[in-house]
PDB file of N, CA, C and O in Angstrom:
ATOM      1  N   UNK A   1       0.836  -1.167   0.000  1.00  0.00           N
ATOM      2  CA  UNK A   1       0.000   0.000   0.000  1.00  0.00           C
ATOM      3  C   UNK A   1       0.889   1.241   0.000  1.00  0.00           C
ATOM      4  O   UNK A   1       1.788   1.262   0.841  1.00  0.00           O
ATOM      5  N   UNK A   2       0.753   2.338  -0.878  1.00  0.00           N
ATOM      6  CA  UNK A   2       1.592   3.372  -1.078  1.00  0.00           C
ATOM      7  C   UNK A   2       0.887   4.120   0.588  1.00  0.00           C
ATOM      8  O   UNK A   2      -0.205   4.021   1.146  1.00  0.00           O
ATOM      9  N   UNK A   3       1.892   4.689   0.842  1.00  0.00           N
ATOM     10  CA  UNK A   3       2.029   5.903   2.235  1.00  0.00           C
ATOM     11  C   UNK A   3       2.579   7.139   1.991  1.00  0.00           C
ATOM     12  O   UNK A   3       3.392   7.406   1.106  1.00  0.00           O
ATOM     13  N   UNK A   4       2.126   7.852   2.775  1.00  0.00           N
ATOM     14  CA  UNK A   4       2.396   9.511   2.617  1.00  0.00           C
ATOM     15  C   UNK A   4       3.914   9.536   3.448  1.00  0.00           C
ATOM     16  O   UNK A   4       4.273   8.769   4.342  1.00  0.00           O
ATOM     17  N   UNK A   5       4.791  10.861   2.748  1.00  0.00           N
ATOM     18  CA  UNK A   5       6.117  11.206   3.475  1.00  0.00           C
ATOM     19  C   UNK A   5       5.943  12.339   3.994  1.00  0.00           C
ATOM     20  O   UNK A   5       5.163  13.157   3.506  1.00  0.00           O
ATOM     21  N   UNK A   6       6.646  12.560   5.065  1.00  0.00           N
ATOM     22  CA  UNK A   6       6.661  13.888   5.324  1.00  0.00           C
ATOM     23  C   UNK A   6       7.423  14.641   4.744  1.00  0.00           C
ATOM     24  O   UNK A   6       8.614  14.388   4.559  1.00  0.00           O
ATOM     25  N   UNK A   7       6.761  15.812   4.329  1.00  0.00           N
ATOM     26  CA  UNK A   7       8.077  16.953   3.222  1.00  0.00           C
ATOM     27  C   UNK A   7       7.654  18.381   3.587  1.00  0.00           C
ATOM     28  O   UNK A   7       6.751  19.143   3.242  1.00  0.00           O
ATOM     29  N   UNK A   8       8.801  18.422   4.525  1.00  0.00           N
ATOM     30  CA  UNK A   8       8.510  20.221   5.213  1.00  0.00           C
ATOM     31  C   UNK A   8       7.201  19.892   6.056  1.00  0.00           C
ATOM     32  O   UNK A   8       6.863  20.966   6.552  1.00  0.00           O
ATOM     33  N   UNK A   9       6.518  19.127   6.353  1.00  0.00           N
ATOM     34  CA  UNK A   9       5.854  18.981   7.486  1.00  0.00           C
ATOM     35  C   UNK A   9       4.353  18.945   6.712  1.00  0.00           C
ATOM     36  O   UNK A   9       3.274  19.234   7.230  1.00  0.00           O
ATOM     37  N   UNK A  10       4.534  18.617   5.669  1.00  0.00           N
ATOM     38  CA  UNK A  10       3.664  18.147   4.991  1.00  0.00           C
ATOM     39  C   UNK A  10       3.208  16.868   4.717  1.00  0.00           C
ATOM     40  O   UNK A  10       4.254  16.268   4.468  1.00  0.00           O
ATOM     41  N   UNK A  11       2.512  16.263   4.633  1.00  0.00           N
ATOM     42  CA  UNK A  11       2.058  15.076   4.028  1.00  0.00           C
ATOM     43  C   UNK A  11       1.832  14.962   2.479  1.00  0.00           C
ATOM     44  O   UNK A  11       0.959  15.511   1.808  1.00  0.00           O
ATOM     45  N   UNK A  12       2.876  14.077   2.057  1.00  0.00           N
ATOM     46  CA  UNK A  12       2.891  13.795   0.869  1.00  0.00           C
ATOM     47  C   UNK A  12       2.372  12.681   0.164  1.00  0.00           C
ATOM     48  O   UNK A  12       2.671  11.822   0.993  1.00  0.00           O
ATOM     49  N   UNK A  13       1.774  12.007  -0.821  1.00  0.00           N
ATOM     50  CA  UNK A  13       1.146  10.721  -0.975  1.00  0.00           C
ATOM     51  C   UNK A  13       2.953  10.508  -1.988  1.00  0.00           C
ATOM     52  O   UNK A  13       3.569  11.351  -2.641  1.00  0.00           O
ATOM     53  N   UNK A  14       3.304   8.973  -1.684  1.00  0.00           N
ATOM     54  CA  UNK A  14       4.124   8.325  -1.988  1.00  0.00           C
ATOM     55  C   UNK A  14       4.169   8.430  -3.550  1.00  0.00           C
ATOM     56  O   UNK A  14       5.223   8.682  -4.134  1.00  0.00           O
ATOM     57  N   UNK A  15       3.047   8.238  -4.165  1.00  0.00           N
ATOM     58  CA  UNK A  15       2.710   8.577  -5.527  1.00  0.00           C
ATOM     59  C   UNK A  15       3.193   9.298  -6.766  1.00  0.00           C
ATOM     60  O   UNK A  15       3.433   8.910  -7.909  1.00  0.00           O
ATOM     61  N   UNK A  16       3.271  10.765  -6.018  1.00  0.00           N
ATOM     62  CA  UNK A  16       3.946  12.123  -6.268  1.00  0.00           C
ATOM     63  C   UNK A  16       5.452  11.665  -6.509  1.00  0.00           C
ATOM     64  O   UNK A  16       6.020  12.022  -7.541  1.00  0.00           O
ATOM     65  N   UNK A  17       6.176  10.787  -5.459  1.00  0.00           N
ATOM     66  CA  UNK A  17       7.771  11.036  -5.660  1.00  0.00           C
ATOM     67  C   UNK A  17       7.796  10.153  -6.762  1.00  0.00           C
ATOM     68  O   UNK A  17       8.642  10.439  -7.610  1.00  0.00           O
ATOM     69  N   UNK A  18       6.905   8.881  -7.044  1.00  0.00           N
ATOM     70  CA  UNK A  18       6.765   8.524  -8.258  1.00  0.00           C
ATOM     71  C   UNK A  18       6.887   8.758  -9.634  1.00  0.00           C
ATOM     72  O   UNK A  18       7.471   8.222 -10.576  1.00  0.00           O
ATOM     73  N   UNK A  19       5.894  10.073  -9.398  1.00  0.00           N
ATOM     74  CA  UNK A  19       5.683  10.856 -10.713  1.00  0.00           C
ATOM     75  C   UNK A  19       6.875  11.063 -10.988  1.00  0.00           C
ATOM     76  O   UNK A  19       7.595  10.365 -11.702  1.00  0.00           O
ATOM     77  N   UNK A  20       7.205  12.268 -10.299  1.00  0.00           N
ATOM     78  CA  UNK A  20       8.591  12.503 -10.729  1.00  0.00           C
ATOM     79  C   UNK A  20       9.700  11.933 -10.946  1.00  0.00           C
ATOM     80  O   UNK A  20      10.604  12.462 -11.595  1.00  0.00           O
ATOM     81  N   UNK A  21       9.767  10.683 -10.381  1.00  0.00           N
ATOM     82  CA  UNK A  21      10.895   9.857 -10.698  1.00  0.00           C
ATOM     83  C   UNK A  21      10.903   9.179 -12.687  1.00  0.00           C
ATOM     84  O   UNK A  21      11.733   9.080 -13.590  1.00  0.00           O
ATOM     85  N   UNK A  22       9.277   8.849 -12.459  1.00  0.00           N
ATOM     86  CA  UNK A  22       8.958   8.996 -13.737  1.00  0.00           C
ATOM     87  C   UNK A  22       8.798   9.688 -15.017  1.00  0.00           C
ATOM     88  O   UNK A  22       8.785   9.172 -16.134  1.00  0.00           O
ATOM     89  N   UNK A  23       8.700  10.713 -14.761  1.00  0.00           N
ATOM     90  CA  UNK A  23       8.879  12.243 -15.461  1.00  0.00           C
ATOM     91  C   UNK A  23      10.697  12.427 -16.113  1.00  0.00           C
ATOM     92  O   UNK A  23      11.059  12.829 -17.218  1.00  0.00           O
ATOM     93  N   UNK A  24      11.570  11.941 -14.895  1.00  0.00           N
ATOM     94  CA  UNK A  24      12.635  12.608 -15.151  1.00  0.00           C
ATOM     95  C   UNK A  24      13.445  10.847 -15.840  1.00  0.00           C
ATOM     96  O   UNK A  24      14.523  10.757 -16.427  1.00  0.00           O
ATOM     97  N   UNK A  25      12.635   9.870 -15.552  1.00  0.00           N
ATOM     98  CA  UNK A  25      12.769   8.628 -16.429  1.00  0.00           C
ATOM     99  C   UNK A  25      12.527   9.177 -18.035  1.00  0.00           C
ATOM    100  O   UNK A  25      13.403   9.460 -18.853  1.00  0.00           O
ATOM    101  N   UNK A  26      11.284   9.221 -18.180  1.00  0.00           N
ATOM    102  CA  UNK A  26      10.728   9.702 -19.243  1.00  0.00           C
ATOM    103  C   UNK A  26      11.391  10.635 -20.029  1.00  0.00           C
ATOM    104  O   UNK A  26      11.846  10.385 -21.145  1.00  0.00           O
ATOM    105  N   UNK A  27      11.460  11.867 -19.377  1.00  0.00           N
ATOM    106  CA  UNK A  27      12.706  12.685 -20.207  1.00  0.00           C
ATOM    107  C   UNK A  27      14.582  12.085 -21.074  1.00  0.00           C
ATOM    108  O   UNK A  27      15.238  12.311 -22.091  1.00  0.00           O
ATOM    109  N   UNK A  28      14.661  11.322 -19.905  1.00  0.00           N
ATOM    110  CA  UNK A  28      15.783  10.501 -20.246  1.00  0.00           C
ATOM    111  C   UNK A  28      15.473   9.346 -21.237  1.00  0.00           C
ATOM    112  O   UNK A  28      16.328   9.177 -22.106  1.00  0.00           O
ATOM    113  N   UNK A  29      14.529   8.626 -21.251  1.00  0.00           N
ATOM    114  CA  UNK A  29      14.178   7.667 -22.992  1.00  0.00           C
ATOM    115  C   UNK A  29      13.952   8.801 -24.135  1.00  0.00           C
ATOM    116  O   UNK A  29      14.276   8.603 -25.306  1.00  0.00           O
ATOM    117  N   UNK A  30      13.454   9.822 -23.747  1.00  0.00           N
ATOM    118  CA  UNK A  30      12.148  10.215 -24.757  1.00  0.00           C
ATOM    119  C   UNK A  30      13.245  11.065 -25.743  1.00  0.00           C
ATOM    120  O   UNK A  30      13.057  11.295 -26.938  1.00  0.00           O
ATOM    121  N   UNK A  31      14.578  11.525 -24.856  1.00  0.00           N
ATOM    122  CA  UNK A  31      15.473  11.995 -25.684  1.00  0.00           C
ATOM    123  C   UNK A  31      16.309  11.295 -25.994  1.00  0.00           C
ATOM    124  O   UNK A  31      17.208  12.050 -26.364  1.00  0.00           O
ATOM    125  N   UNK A  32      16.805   9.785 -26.150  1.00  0.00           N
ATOM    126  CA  UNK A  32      17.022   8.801 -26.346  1.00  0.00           C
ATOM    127  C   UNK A  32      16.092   8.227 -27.899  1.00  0.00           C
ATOM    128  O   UNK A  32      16.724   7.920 -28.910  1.00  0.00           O
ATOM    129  N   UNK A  33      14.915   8.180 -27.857  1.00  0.00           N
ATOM    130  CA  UNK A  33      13.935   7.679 -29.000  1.00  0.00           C
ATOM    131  C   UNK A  33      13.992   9.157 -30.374  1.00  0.00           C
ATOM    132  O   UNK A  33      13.834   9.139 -31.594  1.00  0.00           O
ATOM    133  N   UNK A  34      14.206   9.945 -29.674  1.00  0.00           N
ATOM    134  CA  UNK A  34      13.650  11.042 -30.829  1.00  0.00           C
ATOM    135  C   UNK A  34      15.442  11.093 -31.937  1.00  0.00           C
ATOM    136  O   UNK A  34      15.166  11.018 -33.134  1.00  0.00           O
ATOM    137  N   UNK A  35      16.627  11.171 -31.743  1.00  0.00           N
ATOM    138  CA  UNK A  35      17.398  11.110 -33.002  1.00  0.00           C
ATOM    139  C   UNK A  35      17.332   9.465 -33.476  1.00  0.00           C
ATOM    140  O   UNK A  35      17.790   9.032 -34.533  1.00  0.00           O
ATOM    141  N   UNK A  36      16.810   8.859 -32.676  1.00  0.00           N
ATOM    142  CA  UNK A  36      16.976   7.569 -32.842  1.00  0.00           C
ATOM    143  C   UNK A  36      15.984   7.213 -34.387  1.00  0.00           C
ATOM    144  O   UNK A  36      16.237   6.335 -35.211  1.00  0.00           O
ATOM    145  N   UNK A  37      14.872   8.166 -34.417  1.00  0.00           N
ATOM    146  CA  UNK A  37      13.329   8.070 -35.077  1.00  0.00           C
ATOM    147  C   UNK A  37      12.501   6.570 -35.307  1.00  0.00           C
ATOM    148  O   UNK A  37      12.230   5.767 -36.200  1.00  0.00           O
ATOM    149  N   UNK A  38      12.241   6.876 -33.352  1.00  0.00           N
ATOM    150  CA  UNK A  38      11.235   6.046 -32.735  1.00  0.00           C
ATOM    151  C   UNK A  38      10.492   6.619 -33.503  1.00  0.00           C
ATOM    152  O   UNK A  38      10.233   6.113 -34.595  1.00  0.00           O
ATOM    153  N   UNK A  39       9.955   7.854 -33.105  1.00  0.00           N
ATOM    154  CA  UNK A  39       8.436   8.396 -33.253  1.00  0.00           C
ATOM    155  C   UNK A  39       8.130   8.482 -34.731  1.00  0.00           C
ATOM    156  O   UNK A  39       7.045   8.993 -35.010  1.00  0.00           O
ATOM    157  N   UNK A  40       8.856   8.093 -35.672  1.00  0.00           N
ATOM    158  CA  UNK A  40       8.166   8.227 -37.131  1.00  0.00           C
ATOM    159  C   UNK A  40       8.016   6.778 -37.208  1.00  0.00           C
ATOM    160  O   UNK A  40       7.826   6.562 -38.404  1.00  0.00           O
ATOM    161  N   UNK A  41       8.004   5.970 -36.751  1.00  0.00           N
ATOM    162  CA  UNK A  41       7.740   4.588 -37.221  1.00  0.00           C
ATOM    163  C   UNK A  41       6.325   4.233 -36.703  1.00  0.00           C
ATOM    164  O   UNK A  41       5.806   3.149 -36.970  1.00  0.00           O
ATOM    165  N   UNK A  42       5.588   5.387 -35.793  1.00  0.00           N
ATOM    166  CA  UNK A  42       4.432   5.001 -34.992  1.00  0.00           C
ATOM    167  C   UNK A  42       3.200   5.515 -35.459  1.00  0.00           C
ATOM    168  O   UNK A  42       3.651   6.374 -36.217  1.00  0.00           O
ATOM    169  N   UNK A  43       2.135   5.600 -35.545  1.00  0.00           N
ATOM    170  CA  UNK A  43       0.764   6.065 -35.837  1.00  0.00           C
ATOM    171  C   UNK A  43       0.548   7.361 -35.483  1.00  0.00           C
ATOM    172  O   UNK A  43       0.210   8.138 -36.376  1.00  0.00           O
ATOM    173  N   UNK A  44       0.751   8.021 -33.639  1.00  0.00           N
ATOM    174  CA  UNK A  44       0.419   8.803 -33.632  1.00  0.00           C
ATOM    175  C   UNK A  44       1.360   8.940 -32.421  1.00  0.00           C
ATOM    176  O   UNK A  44       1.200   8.375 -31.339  1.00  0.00           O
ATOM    177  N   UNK A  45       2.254   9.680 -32.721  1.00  0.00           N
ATOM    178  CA  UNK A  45       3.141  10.223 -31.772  1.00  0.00           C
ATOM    179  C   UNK A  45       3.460  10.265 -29.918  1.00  0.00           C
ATOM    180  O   UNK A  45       4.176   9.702 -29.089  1.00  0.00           O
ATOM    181  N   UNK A  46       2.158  11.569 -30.005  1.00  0.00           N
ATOM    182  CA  UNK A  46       1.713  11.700 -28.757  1.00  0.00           C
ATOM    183  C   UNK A  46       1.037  10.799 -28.099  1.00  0.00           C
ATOM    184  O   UNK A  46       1.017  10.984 -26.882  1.00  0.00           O
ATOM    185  N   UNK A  47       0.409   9.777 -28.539  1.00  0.00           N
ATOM    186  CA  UNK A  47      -0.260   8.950 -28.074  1.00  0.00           C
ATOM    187  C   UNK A  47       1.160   7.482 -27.312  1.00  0.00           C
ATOM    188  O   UNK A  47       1.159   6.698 -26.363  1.00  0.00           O
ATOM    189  N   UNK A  48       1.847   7.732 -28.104  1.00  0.00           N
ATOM    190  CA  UNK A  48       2.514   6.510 -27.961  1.00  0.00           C
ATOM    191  C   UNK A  48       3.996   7.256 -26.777  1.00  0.00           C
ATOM    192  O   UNK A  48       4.911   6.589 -26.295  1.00  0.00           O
ATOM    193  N   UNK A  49       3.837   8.299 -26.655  1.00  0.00           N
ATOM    194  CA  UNK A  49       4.564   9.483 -25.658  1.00  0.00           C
ATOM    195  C   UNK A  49       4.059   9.241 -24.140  1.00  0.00           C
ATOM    196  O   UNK A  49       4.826   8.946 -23.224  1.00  0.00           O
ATOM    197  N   UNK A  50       2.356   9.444 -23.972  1.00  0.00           N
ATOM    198  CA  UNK A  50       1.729   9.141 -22.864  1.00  0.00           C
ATOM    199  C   UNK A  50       1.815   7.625 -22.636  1.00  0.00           C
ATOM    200  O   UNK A  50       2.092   7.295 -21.483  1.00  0.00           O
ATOM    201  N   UNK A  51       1.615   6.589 -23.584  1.00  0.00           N
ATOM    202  CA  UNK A  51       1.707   5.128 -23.157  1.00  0.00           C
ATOM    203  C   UNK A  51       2.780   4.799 -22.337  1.00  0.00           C
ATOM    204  O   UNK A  51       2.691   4.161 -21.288  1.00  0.00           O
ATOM    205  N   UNK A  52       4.100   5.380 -22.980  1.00  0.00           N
ATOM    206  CA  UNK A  52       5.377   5.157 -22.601  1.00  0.00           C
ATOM    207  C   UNK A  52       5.575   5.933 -20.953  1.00  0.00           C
ATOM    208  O   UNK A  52       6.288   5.423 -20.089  1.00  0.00           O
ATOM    209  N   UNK A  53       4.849   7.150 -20.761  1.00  0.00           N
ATOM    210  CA  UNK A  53       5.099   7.867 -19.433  1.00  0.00           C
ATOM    211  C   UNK A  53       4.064   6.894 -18.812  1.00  0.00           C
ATOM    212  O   UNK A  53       4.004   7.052 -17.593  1.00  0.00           O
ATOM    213  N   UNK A  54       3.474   6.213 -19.147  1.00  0.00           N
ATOM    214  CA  UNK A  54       2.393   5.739 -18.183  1.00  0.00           C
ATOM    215  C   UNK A  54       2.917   4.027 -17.695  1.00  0.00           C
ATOM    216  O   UNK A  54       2.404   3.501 -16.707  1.00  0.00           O
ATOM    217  N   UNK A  55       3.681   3.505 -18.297  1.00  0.00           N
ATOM    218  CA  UNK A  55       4.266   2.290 -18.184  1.00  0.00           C
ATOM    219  C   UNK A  55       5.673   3.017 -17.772  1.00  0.00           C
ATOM    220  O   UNK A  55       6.310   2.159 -17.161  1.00  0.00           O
ATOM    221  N   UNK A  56       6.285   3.990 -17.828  1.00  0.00           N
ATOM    222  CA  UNK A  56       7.482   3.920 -16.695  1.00  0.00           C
ATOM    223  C   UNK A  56       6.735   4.073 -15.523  1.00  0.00           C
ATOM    224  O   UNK A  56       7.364   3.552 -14.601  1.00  0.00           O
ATOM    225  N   UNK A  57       5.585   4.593 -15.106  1.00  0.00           N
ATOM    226  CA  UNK A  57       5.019   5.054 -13.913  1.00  0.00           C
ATOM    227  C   UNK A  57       4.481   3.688 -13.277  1.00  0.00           C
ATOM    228  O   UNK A  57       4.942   3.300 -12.204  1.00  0.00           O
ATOM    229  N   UNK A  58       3.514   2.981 -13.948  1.00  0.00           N
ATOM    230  CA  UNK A  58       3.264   1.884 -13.431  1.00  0.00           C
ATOM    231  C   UNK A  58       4.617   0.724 -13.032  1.00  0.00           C
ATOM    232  O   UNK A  58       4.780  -0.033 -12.075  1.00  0.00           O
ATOM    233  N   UNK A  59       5.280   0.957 -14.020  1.00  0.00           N
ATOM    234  CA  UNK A  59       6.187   0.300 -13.951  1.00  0.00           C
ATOM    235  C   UNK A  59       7.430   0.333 -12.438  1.00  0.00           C
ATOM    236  O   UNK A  59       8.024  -0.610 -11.917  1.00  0.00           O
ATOM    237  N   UNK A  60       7.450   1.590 -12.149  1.00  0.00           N
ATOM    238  CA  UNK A  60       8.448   2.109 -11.092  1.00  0.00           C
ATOM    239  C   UNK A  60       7.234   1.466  -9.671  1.00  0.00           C
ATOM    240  O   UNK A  60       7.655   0.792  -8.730  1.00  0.00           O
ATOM    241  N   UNK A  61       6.112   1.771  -9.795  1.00  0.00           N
ATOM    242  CA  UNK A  61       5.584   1.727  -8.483  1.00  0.00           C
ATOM    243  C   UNK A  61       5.451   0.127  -8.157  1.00  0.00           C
ATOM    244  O   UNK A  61       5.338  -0.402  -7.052  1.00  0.00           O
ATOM    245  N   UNK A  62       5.515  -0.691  -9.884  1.00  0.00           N
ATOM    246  CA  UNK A  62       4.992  -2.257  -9.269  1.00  0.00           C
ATOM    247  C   UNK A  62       6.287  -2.414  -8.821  1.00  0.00           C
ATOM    248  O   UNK A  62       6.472  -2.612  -7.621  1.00  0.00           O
ATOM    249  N   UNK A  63       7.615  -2.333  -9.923  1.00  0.00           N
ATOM    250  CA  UNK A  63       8.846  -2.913  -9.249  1.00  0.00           C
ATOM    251  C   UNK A  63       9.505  -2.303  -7.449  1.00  0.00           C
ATOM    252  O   UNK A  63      10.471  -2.771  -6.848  1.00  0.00           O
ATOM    253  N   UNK A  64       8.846  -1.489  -7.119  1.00  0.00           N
ATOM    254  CA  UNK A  64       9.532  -1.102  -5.820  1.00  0.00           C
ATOM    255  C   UNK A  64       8.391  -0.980  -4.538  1.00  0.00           C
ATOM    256  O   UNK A  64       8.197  -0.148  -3.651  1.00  0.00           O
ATOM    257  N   UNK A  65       7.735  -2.298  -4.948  1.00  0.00           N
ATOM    258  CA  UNK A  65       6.296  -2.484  -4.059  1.00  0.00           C
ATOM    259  C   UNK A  65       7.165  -3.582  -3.310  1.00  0.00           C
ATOM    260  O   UNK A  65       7.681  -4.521  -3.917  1.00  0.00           O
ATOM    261  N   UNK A  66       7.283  -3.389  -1.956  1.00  0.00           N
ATOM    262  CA  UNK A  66       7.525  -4.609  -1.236  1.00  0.00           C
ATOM    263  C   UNK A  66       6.504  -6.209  -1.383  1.00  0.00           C
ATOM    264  O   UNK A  66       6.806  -7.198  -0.714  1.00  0.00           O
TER     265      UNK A  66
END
């Protein structure tokens, strides 16, 4: 079960540090795929942009689930 951190005395949902871990994953393939020309071999670009941010995200939270 994901849990909240404290940050500055805040309550944070575990989720969030996710994102971002994912975000700054994402940035690191996504400029990796583009001289490579991932994205011209695909249907629709953006679509296949969000799939990919959405499977590093799922992806980070299943692999570091106790």
């Amino acid at each position: 079960m994901l849990r909240e951190i404290a940050l500055f005395g805040a309550g944070v949902p575990s989720a969030l540090l996710y994102f971002f871990a994912a975000v700054a994953l994402f940035l690191a393939v996504d400029q990796l795929a583009k001289p490579l020309g991932f994205y011209r071999l695909v249907w629709h670009p953006p679509l296949v942009r969000l799939a990919l941010f959405v499977c590093l995200f799922a992806g980070l939270v299943l692999f570091t689930r106790p």
